[in-house]
N, C-alpha and C positions, 0 to 999 in steps of 0.2 A: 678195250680201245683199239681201233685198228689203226697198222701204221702209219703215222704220217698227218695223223689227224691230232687238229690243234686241243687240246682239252682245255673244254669249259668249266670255270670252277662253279659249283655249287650255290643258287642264289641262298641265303640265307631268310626263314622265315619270320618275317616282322608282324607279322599278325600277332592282334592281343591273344591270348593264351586262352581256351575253350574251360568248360568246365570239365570237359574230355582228358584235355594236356595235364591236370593239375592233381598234383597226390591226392584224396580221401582222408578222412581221418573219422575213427567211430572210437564212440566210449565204450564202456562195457555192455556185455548184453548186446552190440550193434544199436546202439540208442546215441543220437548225433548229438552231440553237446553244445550246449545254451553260451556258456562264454565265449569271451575273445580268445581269450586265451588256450582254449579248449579248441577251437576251430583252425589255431596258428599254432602247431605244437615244433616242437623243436625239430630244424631239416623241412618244414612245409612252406608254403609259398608264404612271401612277406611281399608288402605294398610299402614302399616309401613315394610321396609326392614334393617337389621343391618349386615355388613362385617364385619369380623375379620380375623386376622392373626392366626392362631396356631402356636405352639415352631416348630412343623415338616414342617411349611413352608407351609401349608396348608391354603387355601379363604376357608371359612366359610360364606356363606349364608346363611339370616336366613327372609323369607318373611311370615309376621303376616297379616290376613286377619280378621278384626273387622264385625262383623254383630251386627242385634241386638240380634241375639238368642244364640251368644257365638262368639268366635273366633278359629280360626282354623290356625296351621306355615303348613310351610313348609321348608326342608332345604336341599339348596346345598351344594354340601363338592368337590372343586375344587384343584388338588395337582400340585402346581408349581416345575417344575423339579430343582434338584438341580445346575446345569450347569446357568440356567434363573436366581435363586439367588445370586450366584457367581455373575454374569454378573451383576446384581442390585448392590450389594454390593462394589462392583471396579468402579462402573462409581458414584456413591456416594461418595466413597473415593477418587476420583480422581476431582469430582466439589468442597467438601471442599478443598481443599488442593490449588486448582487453586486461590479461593477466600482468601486463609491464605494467598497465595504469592505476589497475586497483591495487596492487601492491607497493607501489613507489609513489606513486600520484595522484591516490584516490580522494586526498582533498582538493586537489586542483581542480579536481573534474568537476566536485559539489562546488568549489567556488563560482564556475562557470554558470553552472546552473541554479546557484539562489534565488531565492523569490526578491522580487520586486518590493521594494520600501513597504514597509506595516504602513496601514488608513491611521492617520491619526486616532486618537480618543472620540469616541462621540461624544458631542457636543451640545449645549444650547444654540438655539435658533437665533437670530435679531431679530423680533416681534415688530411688527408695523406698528406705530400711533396708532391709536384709537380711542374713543370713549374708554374703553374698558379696561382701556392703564392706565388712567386716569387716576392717582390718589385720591383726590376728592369723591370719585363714583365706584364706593366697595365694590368689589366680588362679592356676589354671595357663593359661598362656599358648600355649605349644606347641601347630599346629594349625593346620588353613585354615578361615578364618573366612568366610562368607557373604554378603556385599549382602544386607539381607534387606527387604522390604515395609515400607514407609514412606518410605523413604530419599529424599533430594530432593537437586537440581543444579542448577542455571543460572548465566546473570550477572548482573551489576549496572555499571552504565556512565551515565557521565553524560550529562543534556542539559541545553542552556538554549533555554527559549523565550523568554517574558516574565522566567523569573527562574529559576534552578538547580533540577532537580531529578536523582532518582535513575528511573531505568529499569529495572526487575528483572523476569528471566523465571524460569523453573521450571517443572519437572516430576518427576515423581515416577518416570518409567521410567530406572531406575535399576540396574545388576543390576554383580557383578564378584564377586570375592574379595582377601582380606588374608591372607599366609603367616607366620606366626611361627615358629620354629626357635629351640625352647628358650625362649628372654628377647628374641632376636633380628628384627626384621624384616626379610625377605628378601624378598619379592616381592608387588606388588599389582598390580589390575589393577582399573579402576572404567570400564566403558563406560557414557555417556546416549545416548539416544537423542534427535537434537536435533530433529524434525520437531514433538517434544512439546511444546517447550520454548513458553511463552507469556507473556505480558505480561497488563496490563490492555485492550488497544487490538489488535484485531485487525488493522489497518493496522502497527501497529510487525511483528508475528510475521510476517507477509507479508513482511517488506523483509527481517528477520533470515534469513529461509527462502531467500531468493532471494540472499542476502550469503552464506550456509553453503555453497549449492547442495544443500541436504538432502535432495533427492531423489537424488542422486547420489552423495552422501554423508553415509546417514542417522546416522552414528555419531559422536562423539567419545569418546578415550580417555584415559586416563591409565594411563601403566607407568613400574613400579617395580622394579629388579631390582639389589641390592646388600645393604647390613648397615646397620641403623639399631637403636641399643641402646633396649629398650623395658620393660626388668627396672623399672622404676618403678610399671609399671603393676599389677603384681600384689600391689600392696601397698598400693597408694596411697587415699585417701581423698578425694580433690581432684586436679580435671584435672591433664593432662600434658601438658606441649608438646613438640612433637613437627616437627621440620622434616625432608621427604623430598621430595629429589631425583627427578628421573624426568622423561620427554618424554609432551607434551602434544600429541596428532593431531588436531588439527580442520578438517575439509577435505580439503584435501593440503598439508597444513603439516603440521609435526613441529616443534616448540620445544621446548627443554631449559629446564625452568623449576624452580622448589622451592615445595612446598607448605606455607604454615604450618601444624600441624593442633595440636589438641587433644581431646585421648581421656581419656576416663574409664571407667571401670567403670561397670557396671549389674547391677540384678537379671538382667534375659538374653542379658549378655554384655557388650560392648563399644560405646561409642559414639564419633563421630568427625565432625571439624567443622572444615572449615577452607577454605581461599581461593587461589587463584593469580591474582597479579598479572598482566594481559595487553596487548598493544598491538594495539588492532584492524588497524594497517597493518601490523603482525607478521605477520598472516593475510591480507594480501592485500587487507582488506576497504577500500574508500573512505569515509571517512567523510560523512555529512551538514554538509555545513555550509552555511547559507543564512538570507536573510533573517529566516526567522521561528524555525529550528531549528537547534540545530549539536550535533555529539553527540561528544562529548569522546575522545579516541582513547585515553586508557588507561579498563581497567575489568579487573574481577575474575570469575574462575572460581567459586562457591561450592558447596559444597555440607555435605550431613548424611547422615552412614552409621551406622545399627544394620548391626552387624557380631553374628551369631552365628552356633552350630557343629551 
């Protein structure tokens, strides 16, 4: 340095480190080694990396390169838009708040959300006047009678969530026949088709479908094959009750059940309404039972048949 002259210190090199700058390390034999740990031997370079958040929303990268002759950073500086934070911040408040409710409040929530009042029971019709309620001018009854358009099936079974209600599905794909011989009832046959069958809540028809296998087994039936005395009916003015035996297929179950029914006359023939008592682990099926829902194991068969010729 010559006299007088100011000295300049030394810039320091911040460049990342070459694979020139950085020790070697060989196994035996000069054959390079497969691990980490083999590559990083004790005294060789070491990488540490640390992220941070900034208050402006900002990634903070911060990569430390160890040698032996010092160490050298480097650092990224990454700016997440404020629109991306927002979005972070609302789907966070939005997963607590799921977790506060289903653990503290998860019945309030199904309260809010219950189905709408159960349909009544199906019922008998009020039949118009006609010749053919006439007491005085029989029915004849003799004949195979119909499933005809209109006709409807499903169940009804309980559940409690917050508080008791009724669960009723239905459909209207309905089709079979009733045999009368003479005065006589001798044979019926009433298939639904239960893929149809539906509720208010399409999550319930879902679990019903998958508890049926109704893919598999799109049918249930109802057979009837004996003598039940039905000479009432051709006369009468006012329903007739009417109990008939016969096996109930739903699935691959088969149960021997009895149907209460009640029949009346009509201007276009006969009409018919009635219910079978069921036990859903009758069929196989598991019931729901849980915290927020439990689903009662007996329920009813119902349905409504126009029967004409």
């Amino acid at each position: 340095m010559v006299d007088g002259e100011v000295p300049v210190p030394r810039r320091r090199d911040l460049r990342r480190p070459q694979a020139d700058d950085l020790p070697t390390t060989t196994g035996e034999n000069g054959v390079v080694p497969e691990t980490d740990e083999e590559l990083t031997p004790a005294g060789g370079p070491r990488s540490t990396v640390e992220t941070t958040t900034t208050d402006s929303g900002s990634i903070l990268t911060v990569e430390t390169i160890t040698t032996a002759t010092g160490s050298i950073s480097t650092v990224e500086t990454r700016h997440v838009p404020a629109e991306h934070r927002r979005r972070w911040i609302t789907l966070t408040l939005a997963a607590v708040v799921l977790v506060v409710v289903v653990v503290t409040g998860g019945s309030w929530v199904f309260a809010k959300v219950r189905s709408a009042p159960a349909p009544e029971p199906l019922a008998l019709t009020t039949p118009t006047s006609a010749p053919s309620n006439d007491p005085d001018v029989p029915l004849v009854l003799d004949g195979v009678w119909q499933v005809a358009e209109g006709s409807q099936a499903g169940y009804r079974v309980g559940e409690t969530r917050d508080q008791s209600a009724q669960v009723v599905g239905r459909t209207e794909d309905v089709s079979g026949s009733v045999t009368i011989t003479g005065t006589d009832l001798t044979a019926t046959t009433v298939v639904v088709q239960t893929a149809t069958i539906t509720t208010d809540q399409a999550s319930r028809d879902a679990f019903f479908r998958r508890a049926l296998d109704t893919t598999t087994y799109p049918e249930a039936r109802f057979v009837f094959t004996g003598s039940v005395d039905v000479a009432a009916l051709s006369t009468a003015t006012e329903p007739v009750a009417v109990e008939v035996p016969g096996t109930l297929t739903i699935r691959d179950t088969s149960l021997e059940v009895t149907a209460s029914i009640q029949v009346q006359r009509t201007t276009d023939g006969l009409e018919a309404v009635g219910e079978i008592g069921i036990g859903l682990t009758e069929l196989g099926i598991t019931v729901p039972t849980g915290t927020f829902v439990t689903v009662d194991d007996l329920g009813s068969v119902e349905f409504r048949l126009d029967l004409t010729r």
